[in-house]
SEFIZA-3560 file (N, C-alpha, C; in Angstrom, 3 decimals):
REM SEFIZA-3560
<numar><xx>0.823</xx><yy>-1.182</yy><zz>0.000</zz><atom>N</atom></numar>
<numar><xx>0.000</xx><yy>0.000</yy><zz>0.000</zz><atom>CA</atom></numar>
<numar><xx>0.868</xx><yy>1.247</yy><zz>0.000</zz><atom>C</atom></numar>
<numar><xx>0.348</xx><yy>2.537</yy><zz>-1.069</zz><atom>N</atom></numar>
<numar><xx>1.063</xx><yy>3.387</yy><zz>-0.702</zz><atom>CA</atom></numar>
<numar><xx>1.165</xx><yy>4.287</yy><zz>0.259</zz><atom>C</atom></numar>
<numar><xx>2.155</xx><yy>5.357</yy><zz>0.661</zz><atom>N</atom></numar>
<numar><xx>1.874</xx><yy>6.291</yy><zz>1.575</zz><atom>CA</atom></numar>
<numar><xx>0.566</xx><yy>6.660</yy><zz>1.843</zz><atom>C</atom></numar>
<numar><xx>0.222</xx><yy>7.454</yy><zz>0.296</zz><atom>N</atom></numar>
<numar><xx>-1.040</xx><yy>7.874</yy><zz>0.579</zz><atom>CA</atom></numar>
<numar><xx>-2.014</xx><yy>7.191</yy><zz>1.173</zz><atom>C</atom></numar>
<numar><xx>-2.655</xx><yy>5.602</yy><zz>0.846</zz><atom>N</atom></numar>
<numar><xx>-3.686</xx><yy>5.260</yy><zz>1.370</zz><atom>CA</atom></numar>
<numar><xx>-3.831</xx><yy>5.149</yy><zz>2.641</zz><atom>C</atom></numar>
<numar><xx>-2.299</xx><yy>4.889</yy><zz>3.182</zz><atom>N</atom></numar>
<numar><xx>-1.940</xx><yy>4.782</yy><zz>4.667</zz><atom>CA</atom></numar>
<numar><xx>-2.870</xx><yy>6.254</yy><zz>5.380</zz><atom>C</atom></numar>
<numar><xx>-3.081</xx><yy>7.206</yy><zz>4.557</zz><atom>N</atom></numar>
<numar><xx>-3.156</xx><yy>8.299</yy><zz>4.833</zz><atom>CA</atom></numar>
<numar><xx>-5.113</xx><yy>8.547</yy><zz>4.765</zz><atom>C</atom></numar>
<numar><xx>-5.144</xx><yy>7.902</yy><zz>4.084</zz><atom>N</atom></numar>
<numar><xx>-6.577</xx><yy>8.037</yy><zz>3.406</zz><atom>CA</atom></numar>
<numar><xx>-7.891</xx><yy>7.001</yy><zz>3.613</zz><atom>C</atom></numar>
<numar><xx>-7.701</xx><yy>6.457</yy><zz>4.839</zz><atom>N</atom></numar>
<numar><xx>-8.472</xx><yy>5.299</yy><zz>4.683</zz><atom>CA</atom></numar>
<numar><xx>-10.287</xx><yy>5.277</yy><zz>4.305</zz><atom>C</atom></numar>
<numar><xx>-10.713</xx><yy>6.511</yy><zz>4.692</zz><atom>N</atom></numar>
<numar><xx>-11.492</xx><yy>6.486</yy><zz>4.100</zz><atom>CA</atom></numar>
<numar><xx>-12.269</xx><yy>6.358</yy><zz>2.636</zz><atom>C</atom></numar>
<numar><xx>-11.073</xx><yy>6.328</yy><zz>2.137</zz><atom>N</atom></numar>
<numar><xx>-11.162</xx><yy>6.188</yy><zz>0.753</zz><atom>CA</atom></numar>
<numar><xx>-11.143</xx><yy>4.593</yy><zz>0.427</zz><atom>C</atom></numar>
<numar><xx>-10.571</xx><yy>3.736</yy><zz>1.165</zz><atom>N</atom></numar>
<numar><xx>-10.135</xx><yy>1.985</yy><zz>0.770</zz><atom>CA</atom></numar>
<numar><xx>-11.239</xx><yy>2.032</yy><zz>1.076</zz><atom>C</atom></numar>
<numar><xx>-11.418</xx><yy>0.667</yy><zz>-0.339</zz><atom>N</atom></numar>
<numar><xx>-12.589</xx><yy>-0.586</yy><zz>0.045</zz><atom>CA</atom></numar>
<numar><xx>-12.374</xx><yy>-1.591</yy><zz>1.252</zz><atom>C</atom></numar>
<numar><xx>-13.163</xx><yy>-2.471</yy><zz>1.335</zz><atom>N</atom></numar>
<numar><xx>-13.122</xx><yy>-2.842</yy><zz>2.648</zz><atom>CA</atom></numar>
<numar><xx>-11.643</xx><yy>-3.895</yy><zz>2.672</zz><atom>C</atom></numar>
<numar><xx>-11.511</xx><yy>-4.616</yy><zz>1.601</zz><atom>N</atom></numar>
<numar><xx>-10.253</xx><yy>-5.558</yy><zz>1.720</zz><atom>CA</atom></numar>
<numar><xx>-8.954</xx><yy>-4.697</yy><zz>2.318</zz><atom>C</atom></numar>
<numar><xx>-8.912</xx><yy>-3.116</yy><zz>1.746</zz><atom>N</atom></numar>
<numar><xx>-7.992</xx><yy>-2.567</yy><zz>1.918</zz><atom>CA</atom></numar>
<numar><xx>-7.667</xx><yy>-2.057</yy><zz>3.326</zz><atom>C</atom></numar>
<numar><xx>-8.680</xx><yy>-1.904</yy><zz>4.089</zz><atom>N</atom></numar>
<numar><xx>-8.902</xx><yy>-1.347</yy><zz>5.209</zz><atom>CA</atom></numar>
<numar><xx>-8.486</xx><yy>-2.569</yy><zz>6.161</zz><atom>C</atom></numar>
<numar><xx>-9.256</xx><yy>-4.224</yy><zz>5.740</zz><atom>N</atom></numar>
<numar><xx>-8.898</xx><yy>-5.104</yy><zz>6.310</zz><atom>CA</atom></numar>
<numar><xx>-7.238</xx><yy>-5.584</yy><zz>6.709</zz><atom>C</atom></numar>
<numar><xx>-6.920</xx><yy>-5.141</yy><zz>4.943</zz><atom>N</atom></numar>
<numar><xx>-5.657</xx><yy>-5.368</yy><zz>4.821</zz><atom>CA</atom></numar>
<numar><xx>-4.463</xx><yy>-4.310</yy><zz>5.969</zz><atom>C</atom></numar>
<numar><xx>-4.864</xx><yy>-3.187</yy><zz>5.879</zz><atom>N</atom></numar>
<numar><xx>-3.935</xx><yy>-2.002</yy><zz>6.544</zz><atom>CA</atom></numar>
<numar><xx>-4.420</xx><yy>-1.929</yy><zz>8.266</zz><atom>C</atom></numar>
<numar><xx>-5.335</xx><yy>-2.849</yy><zz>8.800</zz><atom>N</atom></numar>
<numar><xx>-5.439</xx><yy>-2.833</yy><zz>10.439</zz><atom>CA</atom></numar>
<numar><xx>-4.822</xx><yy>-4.432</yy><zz>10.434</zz><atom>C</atom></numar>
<numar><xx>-4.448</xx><yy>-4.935</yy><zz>9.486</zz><atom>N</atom></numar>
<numar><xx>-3.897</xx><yy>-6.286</yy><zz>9.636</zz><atom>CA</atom></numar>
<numar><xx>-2.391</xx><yy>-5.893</yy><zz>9.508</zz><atom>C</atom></numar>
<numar><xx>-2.194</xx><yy>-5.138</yy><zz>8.676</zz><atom>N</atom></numar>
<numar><xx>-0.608</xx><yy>-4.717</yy><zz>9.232</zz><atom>CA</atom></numar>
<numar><xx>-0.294</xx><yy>-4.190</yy><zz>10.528</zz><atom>C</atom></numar>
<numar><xx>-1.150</xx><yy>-3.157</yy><zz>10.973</zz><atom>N</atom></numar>
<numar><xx>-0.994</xx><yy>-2.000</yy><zz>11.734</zz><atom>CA</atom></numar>
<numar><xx>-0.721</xx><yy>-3.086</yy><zz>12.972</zz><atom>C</atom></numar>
<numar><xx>-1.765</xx><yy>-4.088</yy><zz>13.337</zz><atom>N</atom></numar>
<numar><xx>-2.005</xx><yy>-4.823</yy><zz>14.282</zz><atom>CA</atom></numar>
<numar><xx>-0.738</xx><yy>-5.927</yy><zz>14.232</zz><atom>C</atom></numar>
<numar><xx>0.019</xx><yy>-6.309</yy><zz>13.513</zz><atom>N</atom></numar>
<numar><xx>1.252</xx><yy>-6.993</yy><zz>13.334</zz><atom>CA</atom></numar>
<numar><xx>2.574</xx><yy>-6.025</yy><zz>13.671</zz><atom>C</atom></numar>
<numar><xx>2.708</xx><yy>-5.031</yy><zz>13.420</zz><atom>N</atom></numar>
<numar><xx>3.404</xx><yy>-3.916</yy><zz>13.723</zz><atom>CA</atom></numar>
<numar><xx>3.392</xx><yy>-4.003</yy><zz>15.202</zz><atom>C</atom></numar>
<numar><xx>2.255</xx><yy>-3.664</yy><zz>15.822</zz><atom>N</atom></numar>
<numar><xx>1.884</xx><yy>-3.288</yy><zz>17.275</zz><atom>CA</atom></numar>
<numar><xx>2.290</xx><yy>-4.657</yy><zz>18.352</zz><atom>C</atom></numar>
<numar><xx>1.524</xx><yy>-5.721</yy><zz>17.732</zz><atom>N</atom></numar>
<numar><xx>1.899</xx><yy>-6.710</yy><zz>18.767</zz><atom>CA</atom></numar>
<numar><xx>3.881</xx><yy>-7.104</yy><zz>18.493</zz><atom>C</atom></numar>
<numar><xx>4.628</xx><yy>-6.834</yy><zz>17.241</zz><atom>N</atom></numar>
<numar><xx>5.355</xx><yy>-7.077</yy><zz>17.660</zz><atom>CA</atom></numar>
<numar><xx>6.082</xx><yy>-6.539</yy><zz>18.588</zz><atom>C</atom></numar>
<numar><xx>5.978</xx><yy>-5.239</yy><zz>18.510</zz><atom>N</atom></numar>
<numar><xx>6.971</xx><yy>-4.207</yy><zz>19.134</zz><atom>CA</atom></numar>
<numar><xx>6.534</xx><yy>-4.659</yy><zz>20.704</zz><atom>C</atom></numar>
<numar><xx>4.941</xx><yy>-4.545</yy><zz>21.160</zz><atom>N</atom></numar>
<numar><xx>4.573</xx><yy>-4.690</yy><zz>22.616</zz><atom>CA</atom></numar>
<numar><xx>5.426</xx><yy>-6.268</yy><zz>23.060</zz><atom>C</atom></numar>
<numar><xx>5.322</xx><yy>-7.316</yy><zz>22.695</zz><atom>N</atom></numar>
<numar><xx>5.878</xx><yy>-8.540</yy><zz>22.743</zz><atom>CA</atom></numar>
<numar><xx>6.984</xx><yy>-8.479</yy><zz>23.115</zz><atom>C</atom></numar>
<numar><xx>7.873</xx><yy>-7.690</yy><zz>22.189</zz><atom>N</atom></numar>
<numar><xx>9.431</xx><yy>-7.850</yy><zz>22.380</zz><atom>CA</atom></numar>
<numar><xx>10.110</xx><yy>-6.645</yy><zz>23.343</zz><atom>C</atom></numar>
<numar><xx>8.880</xx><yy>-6.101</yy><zz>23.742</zz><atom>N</atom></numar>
<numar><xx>9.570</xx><yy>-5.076</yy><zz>24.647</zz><atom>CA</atom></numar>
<numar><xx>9.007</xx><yy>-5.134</yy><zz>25.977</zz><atom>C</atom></numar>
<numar><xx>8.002</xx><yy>-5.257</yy><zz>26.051</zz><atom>N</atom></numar>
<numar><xx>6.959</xx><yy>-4.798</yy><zz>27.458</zz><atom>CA</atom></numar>
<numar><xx>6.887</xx><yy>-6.621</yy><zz>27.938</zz><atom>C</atom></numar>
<numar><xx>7.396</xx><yy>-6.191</yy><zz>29.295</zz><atom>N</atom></numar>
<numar><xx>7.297</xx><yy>-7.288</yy><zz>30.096</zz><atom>CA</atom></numar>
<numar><xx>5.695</xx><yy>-8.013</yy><zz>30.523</zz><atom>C</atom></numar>
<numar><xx>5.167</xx><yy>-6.589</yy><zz>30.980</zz><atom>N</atom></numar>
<numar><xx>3.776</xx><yy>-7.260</yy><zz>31.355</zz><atom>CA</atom></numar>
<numar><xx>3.100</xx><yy>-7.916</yy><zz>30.163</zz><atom>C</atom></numar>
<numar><xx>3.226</xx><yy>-7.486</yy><zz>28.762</zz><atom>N</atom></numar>
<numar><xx>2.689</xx><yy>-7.766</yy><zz>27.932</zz><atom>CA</atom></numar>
<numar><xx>2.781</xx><yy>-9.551</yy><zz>27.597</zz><atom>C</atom></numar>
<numar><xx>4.328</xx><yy>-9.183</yy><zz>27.482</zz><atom>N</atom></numar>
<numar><xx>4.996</xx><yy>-10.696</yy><zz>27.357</zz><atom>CA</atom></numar>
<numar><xx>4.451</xx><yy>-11.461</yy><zz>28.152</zz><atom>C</atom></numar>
<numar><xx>4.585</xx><yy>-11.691</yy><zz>29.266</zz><atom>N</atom></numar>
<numar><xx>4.409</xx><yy>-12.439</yy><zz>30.356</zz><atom>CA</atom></numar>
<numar><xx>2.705</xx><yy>-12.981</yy><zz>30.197</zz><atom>C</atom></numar>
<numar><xx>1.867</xx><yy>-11.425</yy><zz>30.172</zz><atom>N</atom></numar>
<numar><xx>0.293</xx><yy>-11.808</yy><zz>29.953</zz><atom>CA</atom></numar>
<numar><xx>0.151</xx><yy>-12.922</yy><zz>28.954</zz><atom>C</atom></numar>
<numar><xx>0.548</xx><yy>-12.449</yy><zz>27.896</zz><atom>N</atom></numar>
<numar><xx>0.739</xx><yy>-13.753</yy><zz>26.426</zz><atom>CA</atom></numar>
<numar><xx>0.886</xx><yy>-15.097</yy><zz>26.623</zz><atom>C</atom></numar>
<numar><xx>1.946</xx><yy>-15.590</yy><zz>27.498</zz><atom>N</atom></numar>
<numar><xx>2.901</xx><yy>-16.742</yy><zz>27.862</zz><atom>CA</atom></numar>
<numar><xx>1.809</xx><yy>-17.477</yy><zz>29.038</zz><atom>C</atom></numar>
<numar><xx>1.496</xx><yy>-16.556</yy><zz>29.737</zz><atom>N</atom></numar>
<numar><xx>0.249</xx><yy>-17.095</yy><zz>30.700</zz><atom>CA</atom></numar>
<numar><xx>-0.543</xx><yy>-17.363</yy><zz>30.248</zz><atom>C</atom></numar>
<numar><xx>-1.188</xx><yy>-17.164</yy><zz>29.383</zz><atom>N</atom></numar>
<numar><xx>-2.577</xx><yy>-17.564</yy><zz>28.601</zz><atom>CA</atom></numar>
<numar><xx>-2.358</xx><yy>-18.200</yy><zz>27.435</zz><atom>C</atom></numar>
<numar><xx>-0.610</xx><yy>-18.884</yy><zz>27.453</zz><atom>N</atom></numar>
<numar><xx>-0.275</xx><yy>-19.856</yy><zz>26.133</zz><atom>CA</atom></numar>
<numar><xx>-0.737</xx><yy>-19.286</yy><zz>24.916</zz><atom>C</atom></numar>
<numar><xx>-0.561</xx><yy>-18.036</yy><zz>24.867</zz><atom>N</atom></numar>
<numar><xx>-0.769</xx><yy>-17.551</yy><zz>23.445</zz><atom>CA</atom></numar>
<numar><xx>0.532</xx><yy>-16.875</yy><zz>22.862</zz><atom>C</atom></numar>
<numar><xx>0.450</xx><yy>-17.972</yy><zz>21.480</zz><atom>N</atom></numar>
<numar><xx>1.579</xx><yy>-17.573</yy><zz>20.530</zz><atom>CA</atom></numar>
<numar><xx>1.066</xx><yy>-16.559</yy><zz>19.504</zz><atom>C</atom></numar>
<numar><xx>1.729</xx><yy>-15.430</yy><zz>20.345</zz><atom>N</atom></numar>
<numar><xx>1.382</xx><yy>-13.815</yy><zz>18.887</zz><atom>CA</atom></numar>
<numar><xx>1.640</xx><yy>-14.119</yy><zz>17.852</zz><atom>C</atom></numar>
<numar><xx>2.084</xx><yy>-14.212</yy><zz>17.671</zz><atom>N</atom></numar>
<numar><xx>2.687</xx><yy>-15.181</yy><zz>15.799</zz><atom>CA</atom></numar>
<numar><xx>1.245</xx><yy>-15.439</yy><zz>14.941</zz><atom>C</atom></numar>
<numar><xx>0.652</xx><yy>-16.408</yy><zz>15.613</zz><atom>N</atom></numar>
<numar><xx>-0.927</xx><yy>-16.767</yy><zz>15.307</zz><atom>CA</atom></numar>
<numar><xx>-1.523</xx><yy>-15.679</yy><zz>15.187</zz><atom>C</atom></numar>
<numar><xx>-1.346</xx><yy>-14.535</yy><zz>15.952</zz><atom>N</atom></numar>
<numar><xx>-2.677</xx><yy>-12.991</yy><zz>15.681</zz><atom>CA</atom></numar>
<numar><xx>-2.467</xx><yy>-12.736</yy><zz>14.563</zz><atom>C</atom></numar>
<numar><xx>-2.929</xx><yy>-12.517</yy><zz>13.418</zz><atom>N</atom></numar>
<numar><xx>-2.480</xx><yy>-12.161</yy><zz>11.863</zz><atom>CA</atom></numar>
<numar><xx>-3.790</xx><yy>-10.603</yy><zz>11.602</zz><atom>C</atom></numar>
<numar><xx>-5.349</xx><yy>-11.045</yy><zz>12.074</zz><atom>N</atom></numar>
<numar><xx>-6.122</xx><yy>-10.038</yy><zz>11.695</zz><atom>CA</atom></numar>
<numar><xx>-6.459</xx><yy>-10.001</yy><zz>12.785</zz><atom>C</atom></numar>
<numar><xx>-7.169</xx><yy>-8.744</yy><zz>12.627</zz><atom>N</atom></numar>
<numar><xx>-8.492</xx><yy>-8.643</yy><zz>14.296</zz><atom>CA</atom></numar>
<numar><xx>-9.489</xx><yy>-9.528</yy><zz>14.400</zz><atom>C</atom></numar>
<numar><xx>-9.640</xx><yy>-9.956</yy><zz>13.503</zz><atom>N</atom></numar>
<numar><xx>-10.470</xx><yy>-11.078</yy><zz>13.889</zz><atom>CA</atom></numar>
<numar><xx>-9.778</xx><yy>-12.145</yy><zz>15.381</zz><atom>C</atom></numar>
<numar><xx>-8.282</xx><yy>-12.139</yy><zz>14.887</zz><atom>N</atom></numar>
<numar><xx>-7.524</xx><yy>-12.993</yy><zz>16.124</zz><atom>CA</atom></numar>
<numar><xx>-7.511</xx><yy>-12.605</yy><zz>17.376</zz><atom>C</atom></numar>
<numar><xx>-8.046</xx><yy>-11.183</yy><zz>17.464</zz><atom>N</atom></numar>
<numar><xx>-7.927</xx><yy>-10.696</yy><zz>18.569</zz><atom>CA</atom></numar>
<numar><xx>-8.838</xx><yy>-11.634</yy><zz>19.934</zz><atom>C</atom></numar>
<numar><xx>-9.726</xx><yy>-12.219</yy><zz>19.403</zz><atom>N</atom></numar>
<numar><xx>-10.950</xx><yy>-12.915</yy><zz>20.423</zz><atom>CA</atom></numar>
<numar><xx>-9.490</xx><yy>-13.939</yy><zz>21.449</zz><atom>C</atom></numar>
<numar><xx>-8.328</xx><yy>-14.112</yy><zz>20.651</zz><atom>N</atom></numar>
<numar><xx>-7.417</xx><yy>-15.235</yy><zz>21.530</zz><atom>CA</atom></numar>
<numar><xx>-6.258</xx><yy>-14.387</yy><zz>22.370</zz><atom>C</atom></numar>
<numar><xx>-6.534</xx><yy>-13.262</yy><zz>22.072</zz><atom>N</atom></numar>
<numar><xx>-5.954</xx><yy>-12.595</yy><zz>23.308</zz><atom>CA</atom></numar>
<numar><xx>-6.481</xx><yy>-12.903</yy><zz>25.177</zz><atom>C</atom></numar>
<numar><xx>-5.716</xx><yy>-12.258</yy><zz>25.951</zz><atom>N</atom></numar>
<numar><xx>-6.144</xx><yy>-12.608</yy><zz>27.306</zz><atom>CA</atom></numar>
<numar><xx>-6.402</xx><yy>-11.004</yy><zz>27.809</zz><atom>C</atom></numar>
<numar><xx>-7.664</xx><yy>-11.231</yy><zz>28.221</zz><atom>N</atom></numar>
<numar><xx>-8.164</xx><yy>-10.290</yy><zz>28.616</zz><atom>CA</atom></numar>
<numar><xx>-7.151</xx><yy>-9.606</yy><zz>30.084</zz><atom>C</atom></numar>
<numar><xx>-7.386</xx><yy>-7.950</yy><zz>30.286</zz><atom>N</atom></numar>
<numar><xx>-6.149</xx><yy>-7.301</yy><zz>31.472</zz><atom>CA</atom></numar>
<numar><xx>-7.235</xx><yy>-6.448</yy><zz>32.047</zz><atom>C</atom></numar>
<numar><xx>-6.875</xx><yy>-6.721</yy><zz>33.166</zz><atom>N</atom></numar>
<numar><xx>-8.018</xx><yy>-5.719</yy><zz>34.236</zz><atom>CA</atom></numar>
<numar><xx>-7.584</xx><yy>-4.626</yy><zz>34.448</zz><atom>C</atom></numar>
<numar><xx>-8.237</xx><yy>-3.692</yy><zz>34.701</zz><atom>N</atom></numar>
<numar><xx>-7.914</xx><yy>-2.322</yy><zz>35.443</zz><atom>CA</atom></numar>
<numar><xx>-6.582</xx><yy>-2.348</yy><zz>36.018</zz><atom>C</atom></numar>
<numar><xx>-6.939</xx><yy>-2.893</yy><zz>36.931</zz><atom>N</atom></numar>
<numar><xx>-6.019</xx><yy>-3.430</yy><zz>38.511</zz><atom>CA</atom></numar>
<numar><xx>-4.928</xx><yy>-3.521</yy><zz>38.008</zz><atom>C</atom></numar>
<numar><xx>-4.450</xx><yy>-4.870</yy><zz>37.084</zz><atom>N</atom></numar>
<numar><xx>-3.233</xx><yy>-5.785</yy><zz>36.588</zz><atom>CA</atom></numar>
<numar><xx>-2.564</xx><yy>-4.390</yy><zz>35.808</zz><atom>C</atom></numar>
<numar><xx>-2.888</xx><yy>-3.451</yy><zz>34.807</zz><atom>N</atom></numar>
<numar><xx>-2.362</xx><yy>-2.429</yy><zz>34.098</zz><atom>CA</atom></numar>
<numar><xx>-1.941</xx><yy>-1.549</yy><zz>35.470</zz><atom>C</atom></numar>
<numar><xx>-2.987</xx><yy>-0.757</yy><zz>37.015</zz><atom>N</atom></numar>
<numar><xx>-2.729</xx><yy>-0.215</yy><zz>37.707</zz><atom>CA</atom></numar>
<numar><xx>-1.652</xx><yy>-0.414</yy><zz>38.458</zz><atom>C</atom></numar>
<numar><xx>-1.473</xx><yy>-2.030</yy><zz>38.518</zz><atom>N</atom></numar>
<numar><xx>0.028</xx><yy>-2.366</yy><zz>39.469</zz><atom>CA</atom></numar>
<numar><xx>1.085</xx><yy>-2.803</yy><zz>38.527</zz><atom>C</atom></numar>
<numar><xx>0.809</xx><yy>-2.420</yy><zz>37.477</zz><atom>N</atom></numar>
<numar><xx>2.565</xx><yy>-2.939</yy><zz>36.317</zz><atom>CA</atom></numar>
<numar><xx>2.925</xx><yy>-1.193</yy><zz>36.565</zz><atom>C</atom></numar>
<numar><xx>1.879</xx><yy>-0.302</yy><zz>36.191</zz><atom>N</atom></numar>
<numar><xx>1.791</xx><yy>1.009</yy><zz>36.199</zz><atom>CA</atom></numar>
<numar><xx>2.757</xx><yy>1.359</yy><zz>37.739</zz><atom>C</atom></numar>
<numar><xx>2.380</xx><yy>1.335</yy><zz>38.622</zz><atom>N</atom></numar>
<numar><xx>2.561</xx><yy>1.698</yy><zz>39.809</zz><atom>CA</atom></numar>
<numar><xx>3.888</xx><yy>0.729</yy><zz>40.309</zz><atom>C</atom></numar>
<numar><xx>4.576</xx><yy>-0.478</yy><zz>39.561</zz><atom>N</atom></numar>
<numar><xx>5.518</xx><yy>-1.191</yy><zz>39.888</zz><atom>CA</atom></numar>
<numar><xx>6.840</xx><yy>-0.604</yy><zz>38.784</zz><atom>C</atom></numar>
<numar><xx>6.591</xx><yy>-0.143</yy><zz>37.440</zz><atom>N</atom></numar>
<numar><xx>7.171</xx><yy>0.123</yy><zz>36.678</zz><atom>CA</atom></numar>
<numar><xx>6.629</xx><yy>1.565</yy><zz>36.040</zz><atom>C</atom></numar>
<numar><xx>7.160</xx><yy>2.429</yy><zz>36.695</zz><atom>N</atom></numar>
<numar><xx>6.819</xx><yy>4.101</yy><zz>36.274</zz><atom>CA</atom></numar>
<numar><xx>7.950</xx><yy>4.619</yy><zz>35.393</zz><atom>C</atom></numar>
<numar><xx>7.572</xx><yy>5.346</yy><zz>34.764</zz><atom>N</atom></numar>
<numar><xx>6.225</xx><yy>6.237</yy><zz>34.618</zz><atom>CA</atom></numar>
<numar><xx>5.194</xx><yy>5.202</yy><zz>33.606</zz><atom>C</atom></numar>
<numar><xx>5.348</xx><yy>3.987</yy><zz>32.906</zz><atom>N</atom></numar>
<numar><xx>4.381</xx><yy>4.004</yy><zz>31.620</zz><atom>CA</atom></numar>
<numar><xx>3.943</xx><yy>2.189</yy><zz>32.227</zz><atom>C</atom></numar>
<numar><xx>4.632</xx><yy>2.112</yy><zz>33.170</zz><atom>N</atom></numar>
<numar><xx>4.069</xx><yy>0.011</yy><zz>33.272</zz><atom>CA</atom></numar>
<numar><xx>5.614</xx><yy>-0.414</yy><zz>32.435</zz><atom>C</atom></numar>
//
């Protein structure tokens, strides 16, 4: 995809839109994975291999994070968790 559409989504048909939150969302989990501990750790606890997330649709095999669990990574690891 080019710059522009990156830019324009209102303009993509739906494959395209599918296509560019299926990158965006591959982008995101890698970086959180390989950097953020709580993240990692949440993943590994709930035996989920990110690798497998490809669209949002995959998202349903994520593990759900409470208030709380974000409030004490937050409050154990400042300023960001």
């Amino acid at each position: 995809m080019s710059e522009r559409q990156h830019n324009e989504p209102e303009r993509m048909d739906r494959s395209q839109i599918e296509q560019l939150q299926s990158e965006r969302l591959r982008i995101l989990l890698d970086a959180v994975a390989g950097s953020n501990p709580f993240w990692t750790q949440k993943f590994q606890s709930a035996g989920v291999d990110i690798s497998s997330v490809k669209t949002p649709a995959d998202l349903q095999n994520l593990p759900f994070s409470r208030k709380s669990e974000l409030a004490a990574d937050n409050a154990a690891h400042p300023p960001y968790g």
